[in-house]
Residue, then its C-alpha position, 0 to 999 in steps of 0.5 A: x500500500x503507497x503512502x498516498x493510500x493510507x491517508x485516504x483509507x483514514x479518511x474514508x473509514x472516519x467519514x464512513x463511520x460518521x455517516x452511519x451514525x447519523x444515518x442511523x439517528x434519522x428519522x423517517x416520517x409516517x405521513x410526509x403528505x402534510x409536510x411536503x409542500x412547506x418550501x423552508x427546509x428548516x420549518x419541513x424538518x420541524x414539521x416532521x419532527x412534529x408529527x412523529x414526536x421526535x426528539x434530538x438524538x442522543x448527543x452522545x453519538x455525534x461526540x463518539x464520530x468526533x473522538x473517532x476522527x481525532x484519532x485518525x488525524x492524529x495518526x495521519x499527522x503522524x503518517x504525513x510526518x514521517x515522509x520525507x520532506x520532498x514529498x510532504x509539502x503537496x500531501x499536507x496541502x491535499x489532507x489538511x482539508x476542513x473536514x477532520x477540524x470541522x468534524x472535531x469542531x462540529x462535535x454537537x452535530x445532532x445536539x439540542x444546541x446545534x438544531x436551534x443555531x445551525x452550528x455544525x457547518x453540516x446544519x447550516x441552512x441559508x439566510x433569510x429564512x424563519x427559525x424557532x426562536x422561543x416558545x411559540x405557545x397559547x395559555x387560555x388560562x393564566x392565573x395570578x394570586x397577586x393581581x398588579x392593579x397599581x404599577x409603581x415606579x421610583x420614578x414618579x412618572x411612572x407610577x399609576x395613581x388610580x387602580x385598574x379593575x383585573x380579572x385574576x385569570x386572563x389569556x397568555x400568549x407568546x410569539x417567537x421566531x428567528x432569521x440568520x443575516x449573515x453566515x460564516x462572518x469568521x471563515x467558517x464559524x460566526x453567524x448574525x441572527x435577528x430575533x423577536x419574541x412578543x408575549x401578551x397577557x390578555x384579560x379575555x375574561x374581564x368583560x366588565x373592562x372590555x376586555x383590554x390587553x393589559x400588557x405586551x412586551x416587544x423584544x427585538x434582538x441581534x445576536x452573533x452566534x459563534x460555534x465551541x467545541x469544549x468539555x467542562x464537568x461532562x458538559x460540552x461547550x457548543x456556542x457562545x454568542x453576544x446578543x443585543x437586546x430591547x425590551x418594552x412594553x411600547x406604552x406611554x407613561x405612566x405604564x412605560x416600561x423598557x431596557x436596553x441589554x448587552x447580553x453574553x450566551x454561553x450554550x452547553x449540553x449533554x445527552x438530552x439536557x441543555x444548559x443556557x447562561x446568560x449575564x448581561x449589562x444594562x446599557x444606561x439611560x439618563x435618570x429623566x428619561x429612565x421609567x424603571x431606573x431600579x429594573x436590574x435589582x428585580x429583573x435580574x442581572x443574568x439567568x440560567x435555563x436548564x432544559x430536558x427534552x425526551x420522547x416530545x416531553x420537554x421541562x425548561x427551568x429558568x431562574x435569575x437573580x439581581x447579583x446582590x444581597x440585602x434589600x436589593x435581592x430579588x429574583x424568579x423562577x420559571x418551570x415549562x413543561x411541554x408534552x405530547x396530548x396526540x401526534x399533532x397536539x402539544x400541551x403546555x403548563x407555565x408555573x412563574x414565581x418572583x418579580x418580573x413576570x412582565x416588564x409592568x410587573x418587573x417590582x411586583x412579586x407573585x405566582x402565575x400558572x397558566x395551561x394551554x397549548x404548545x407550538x414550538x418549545x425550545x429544541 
């Protein structure tokens, strides 16, 4: 066998091996007619995971491919070492290719991480085209044991003065997608995003009051996502990401409510679990024109969301904090669980406890459960 062989059959056996996993891990739907005519890959792709209640696969697979092909790079760097250097320098051109660092790089290839942000270069779908974002889900029923009938402020303008009549159970809804702008900016890793959430709470029920939209909160956002590839405590480190982001109600005083944020994501998983860490940095705005001036010591300076998703079952639990001691500690916690009720039909339980439900609620403490149906979870 030539020299020139013996690279080549490293390669073919690491590509034929990480094929076969994920030939393996794909799964094929039962009834494509509903999803064939969806021309996005991305939302057809989702379509038939939606109908056969498929779950990403098991990360551990992907990880295995990835050890598999850093072995055989070490034993080709080892082969391409020993020739003589006459002969060297053309065949490091020919194998020192992308694919065994993008194999190695690209280790969350199947993970619940890589199926929201495209981070293996193998998942990459284009720009300009809609992704999940969030949660997409309707809660007809959302309950409060504390209704906020008079939403204060430090700052004087922004305290209401006379109370709103509020039902305690009300309708919540939340819309969320996505769309890549810029793909690779840093050779091949570093890709832009602009996303939008919007989240309403309804008094569907409060038909004394004409049933008013008490609040809906806008949050537009840009995010420069970029892919990792670490080990820390048996977690894998898949993506770090700088995001900025607006908050707000978009109403007038006194019921103005908003903030400006420079958020750090940091994205980790490992089987079925993921784990989310965010801290950010509340840009400043001048103390007149400042309508929640004290936001951080209730909304929190940072948050960690920790997710299982397993057989269409999927349990998120988020919890932040203000970062500080005494009277200025305050923080919430959120449980969402998404489960399957038919091969078409999700259901949804939200339990919130702690400040900032809302941004007009972001100094008012209460519990909040609401029950409904789900469209999108987060993987």
């Amino acid at each position: 066998m030539s020299n020139l062989q013996k690279p080549l059959m490293l390669i073919a056996c690491a590509s034929a091996s990480f094929h076969a996993s994920a030939q393996e891990a794909a799964p094929a739907p039962a009834t494509p007619q509903a999803c064939v005519a969806i021309t996005s890959d991305s939302a057809r792709l989702a379509c038939y995971d939606q109908a056969l209640g498929h779950s990403p696969i098991d990360t551990r697979d992907a990880d295995a491919a990835a050890r598999s092909a850093a072995q055989s790079r070490k034993q080709l760097d080892q082969t391409v070492d020993a020739e003589p250097p006459s002969k060297r320098k053309d065949e490091q051109q020919l194998f020192r290719e992308d694919y065994y660092d993008s194999t190695i790089a690209n280790a969350g290839r199947g993970s619940l991480l890589d199926s929201r942000w495209e981070l293996a270069r193998d998942s990459k779908l284009g720009t300009f085209q809609l992704r999940a974002y969030k949660p997409v889900y309707l809660l007809p029923g959302f309950w409060t044991s504390d209704k906020n009938e008079m939403p204060s402020s430090p700052n004087p303008d922004n305290t209401v003065t006379t109370a709103q009549p509020l039902d305690s159970t009300e309708l919540k809804f939340q819309l969320s997608f996505k769309t890549k702008v810029w793909e690779n900016i840093f050779g091949d890793n570093g890709d832009l995003w602009a996303g939008y959430t919007q989240s309403s709470r309804w008094q569907a029920y409060n038909s004394e009051q004409s049933r008013p939209f008490r609040e809906t909160n806008y949050e537009p956002e840009l995010i420069l996502a970029f892919r990792n590839n670490y080990s820390l405590f048996g977690w894998h480190g898949r993506m770090a990401a700088l995001q900025l982001n607006h908050q707000s109600n978009g109403r007038g005083d006194p019921l103005s409510r908003s903030w400006n944020r420079v958020i750090l994501n940091v994205g980790l998983d490992r089987e079925n679990w993921a784990l989310v860490l965010r801290p950010w940095y509340r840009l400043p705005e001048s103390r007149s024109d400042d309508n929640n001036p004290d936001i951080e010591d209730y909304m929190g300076r940072g948050d960690a969301t920790l997710t299982w998703n397993r057989n269409g079952h999927e349990v998120s639990l988020m919890a932040r904090h203000s970062l500080r001691s005494g009277d200025r500690s305050h923080g919430a916690l959120q449980l969402d669980w998404g489960f399957p009720i038919s091969r078409l039909l999700r259901g949804h339980i939200q339990v919130f406890d702690g400040y900032g439900e809302s941004m007009i609620d972001y100094n008012h403490k209460a519990t909040y459960v609401g029950v409904g149906l789900s469209l999108l979870e987060w993987y």
